[in-house]
C-alpha positions in Angstrom: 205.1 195.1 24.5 206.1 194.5 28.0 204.7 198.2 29.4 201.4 196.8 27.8 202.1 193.3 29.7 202.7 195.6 33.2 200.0 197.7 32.6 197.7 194.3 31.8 198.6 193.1 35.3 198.1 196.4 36.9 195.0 196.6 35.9 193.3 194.2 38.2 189.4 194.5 37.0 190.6 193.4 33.1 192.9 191.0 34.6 190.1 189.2 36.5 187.6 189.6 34.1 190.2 187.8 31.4 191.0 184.8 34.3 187.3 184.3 34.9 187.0 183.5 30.9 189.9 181.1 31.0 188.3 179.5 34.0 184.5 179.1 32.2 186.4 177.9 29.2 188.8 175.1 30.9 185.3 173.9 32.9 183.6 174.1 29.2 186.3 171.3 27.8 185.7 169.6 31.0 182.3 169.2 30.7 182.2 165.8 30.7 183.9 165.2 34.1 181.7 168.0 35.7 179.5 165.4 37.7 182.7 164.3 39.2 184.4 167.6 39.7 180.9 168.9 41.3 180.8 165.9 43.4 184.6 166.2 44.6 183.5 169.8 45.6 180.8 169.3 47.7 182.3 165.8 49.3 185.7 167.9 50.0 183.4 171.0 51.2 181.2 169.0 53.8 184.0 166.9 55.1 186.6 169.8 55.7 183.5 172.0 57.2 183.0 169.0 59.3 187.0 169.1 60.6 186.6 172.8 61.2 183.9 172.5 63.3 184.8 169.6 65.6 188.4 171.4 65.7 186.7 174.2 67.3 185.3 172.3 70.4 188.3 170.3 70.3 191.4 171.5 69.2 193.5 168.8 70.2 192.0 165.8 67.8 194.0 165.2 64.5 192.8 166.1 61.0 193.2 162.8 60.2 191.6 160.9 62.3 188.5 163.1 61.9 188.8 162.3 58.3 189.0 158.7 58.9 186.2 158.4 60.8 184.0 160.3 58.8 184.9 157.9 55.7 184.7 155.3 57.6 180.8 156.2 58.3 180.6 156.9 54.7 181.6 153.1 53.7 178.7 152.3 56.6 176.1 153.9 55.1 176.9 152.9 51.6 177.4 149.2 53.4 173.7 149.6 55.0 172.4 150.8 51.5 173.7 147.9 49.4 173.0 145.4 51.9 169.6 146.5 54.1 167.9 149.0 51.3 169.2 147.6 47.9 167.2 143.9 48.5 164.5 145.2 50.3 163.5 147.4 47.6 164.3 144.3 44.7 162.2 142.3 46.9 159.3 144.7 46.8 159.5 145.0 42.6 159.7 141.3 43.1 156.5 141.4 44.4 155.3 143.7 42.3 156.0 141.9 39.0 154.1 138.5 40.8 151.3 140.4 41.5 150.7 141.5 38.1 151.5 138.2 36.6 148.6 136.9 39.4 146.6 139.7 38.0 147.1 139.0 34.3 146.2 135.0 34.8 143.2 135.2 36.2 141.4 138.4 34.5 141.9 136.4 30.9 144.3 138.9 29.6 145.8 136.7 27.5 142.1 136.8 25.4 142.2 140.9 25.6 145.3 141.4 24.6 144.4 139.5 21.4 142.0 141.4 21.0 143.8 145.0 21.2 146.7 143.4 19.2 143.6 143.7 16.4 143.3 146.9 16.1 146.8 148.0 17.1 149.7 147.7 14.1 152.3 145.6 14.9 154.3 148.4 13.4 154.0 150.9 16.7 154.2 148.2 19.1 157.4 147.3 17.8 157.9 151.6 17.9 157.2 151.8 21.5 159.2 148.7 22.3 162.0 149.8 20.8 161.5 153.4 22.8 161.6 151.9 25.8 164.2 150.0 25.5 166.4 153.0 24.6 165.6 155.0 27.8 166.0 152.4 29.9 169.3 151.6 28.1 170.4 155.7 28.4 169.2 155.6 32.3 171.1 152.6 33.4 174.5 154.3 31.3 173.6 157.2 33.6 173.2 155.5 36.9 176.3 153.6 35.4 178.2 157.1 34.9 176.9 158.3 38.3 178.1 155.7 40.6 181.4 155.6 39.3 181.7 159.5 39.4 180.5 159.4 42.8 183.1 156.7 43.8 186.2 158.8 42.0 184.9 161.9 44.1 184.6 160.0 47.4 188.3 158.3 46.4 189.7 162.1 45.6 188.3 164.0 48.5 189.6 161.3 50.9 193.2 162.5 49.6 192.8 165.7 49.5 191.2 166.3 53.0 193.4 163.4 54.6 196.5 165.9 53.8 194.8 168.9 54.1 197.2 171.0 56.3 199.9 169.6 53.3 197.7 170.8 50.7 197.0 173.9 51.9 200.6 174.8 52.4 201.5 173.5 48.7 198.7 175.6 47.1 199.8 178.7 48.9 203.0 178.3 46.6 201.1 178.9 43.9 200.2 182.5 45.0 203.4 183.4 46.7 206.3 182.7 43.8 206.1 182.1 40.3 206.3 184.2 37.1 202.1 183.5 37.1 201.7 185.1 40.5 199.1 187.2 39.8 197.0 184.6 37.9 197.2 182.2 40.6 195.8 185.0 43.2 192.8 185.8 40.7 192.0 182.4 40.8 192.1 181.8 44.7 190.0 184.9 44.7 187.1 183.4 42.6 188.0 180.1 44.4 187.2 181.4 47.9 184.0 183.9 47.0 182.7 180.8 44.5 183.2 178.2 48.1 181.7 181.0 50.5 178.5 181.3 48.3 178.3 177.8 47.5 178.8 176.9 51.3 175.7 179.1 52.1 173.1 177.0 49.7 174.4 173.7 50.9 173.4 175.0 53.9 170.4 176.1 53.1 169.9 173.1 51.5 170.6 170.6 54.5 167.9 172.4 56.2 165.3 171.8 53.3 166.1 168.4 53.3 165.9 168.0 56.9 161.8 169.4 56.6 161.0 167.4 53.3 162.4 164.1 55.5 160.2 165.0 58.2 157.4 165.9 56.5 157.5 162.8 54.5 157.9 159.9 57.7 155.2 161.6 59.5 152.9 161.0 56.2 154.5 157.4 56.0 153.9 156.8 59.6 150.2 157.6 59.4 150.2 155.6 56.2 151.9 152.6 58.2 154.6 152.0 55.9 157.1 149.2 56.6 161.1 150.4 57.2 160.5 154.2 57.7 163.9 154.7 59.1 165.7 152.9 55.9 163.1 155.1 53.2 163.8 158.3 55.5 167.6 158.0 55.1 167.0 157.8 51.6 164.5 160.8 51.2 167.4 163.2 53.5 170.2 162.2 50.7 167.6 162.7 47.4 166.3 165.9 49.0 169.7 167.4 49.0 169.3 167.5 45.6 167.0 170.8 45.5 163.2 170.3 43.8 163.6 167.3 41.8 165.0 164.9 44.7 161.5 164.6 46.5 160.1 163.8 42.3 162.9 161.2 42.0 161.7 159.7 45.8 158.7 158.7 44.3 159.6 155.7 42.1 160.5 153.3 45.5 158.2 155.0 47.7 155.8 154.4 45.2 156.9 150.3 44.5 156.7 149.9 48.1 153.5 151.6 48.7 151.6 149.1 45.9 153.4 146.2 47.7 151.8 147.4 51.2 148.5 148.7 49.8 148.0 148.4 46.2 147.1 151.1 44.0 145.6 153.1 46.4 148.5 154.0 48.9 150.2 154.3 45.6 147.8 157.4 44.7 148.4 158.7 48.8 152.7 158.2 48.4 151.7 160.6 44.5 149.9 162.9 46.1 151.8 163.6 49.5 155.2 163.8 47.5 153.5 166.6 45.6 152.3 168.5 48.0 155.9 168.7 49.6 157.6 169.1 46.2 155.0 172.4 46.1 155.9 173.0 49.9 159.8 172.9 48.6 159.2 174.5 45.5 157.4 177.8 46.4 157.7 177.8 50.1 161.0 176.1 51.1 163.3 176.6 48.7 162.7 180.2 47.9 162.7 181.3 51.5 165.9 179.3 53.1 167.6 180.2 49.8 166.8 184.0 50.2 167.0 184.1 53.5 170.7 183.0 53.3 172.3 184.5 50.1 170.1 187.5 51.3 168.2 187.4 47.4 164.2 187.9 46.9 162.8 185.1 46.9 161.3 186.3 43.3 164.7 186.2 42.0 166.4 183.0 43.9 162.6 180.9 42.1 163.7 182.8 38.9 167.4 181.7 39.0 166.4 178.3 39.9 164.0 178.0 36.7 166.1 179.2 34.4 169.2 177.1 35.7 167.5 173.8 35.5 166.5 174.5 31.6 170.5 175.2 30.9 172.1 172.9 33.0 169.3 170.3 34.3 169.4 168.9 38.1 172.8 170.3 38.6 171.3 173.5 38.2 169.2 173.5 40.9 172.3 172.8 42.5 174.9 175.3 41.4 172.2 177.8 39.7 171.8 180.1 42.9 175.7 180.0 44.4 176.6 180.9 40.6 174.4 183.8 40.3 175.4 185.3 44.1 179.1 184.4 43.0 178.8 187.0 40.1 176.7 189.8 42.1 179.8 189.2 44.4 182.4 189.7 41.7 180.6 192.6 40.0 180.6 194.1 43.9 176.9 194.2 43.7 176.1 192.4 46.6 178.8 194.0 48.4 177.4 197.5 47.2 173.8 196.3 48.8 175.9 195.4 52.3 177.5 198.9 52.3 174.1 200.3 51.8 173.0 198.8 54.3 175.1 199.5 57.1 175.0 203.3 56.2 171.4 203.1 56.8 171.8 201.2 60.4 174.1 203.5 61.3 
């Protein structure tokens, strides 16, 4: 029995193939945190990126004063949203909702909607009200849910980078002593090649959203929209979502654009957010993501469709780093590299 336990940890492809399964099993029970495990991930990723690359021009600053100021921005922006954004876009639906009281007055809707009421049952009225009110009831629990995972995740990468040389050193105990060693090192080994990958696409992904914001004030600009600066901050954070962040733009784009010019900049905000959804669907997204996880762009559009049906938005997030992460672990991208350099040479 314990030659078979030696020889198990010998063995280091069965040993890592057995670690990765306990790891997709642990995040399977934890399913239900994953929005704020994701989030902690990529808040704990950018801000730590961030301290190594200001620590590079200049060594001398503290950690944690890099930290603090970066948080501190944070609490800003989220200050600017609640207090500048937030109201100017209830104002707008405001607005709206006055308008189409005005509207309903004086077209003698009142004497129409009688007469639909005729010759529509009372039965699916009731149907439809009833539907409504349940998705609006299951998105508000979501936005609910959302917020305060996105609050826990800001709260627990705060800690974690605002010690980060302390927590660095305590992980590396993990790894260096202990009767579970070697299952330790398997996981830092996933850990680092899942960060590396994932590092790449939110790269990729910064530059996307960079184009889809540009692209998007110059339209607004022409169109003459009120507050560009406040609705392009907002565009740059949904676009960092990947494909459906320039969709889910289009609800306040679209509220204010009716308040400005009625239904028909309404129909100009629809169709300019689909044109750069197709510009970051088949153009954009494809090409930065091959381009720097060095896939075809046939396969990165195939990952990306097939990730969204099993795992919805976050798919489109963590789709692409997922698949490179396993051609890394099965050494096929590696393989490609070698390849590669043997034909350079």
């Amino acid at each position: 029995m314990q030659n078979a336990w030696q020889r198990f940890k010998a063995n280091v492809p069965l040993r890592r193939a057995v670690v990765l399964m306990i790891i997709i099993l642990f995040l399977y029970k934890l399913r239900s945190m994953m929005n704020t495990i994701l989030l902690t991930f990529i808040f704990t990723y950018l801000v730590v990126h961030l301290v190594r690359l200001v620590q590079k021009h200049a060594p001398k600053i503290p950690t944690g004063l890099i930290v603090s100021v970066t948080y501190i921005l944070i609490l800003l922006l989220l200050y600017f949203v609640i207090t500048v954004y937030m109201p100017m876009l209830v104002g707008e639906i405001t607005k709206i909702f006055k308008s189409v009281k005005a509207f309903y007055e004086s077209n003698n809707m009142p004497g129409m909607m009688k007469y639909l009421k005729h010759y529509v049952s009372q039965a699916e009225i009731t149907k439809q009200v009833k539907n409504g009110m349940t998705i609006m009831f299951h998105t508000l629990t979501s936005v609910g849910t959302l917020t305060v995972a996105t609050f826990m995740s800001l709260i627990l990468s705060f800690f974690y980078t605002i010690e980060l040389k302390q927590m660095n050193e305590f992980s590396s105990l993990f790894v260096k002593s202990g009767i579970f060693k070697w299952f330790f090192e398997d996981v830092s080994f996933f850990g680092k090649k899942f960060t590396n990958t994932f590092g790449v696409v939110l790269e990729a992904q910064f530059f996307i959203a960079i184009c889809n914001t540009a692209l998007t004030m110059i339209g607004l600009a022409i169109m003459r929209m009120p507050q560009i600066v406040a609705l392009g901050l907002m565009i740059f954070i949904l676009s960092l979502i990947p494909v459906a962040g320039v969709i889910i733009s289009l609800i306040p784009l679209s509220v204010i654009g009716y308040s400005v010019g009625g239904l028909r900049y309404v129909i100009y905000i629809f169709v300019m957010i689909m044109i750069i959804h197709a510009i970051e669907a088949y153009i954009l997204n494809p090409k930065f993501m091959a381009s720097k996880t060095e896939l075809p762009i046939f396969y990165t559009f195939l990952v990306l469709l097939f990730a969204e049906h099993l795992w919805g938005t976050w798919g489109l997030i963590v789709g692409v780093p997922i698949f490179t992460f396993l051609l890394d672990v099965m050494e096929i991208k590696s393989a490609r590299k070698k390849k590669q350099k043997k034909v350079t040479q």
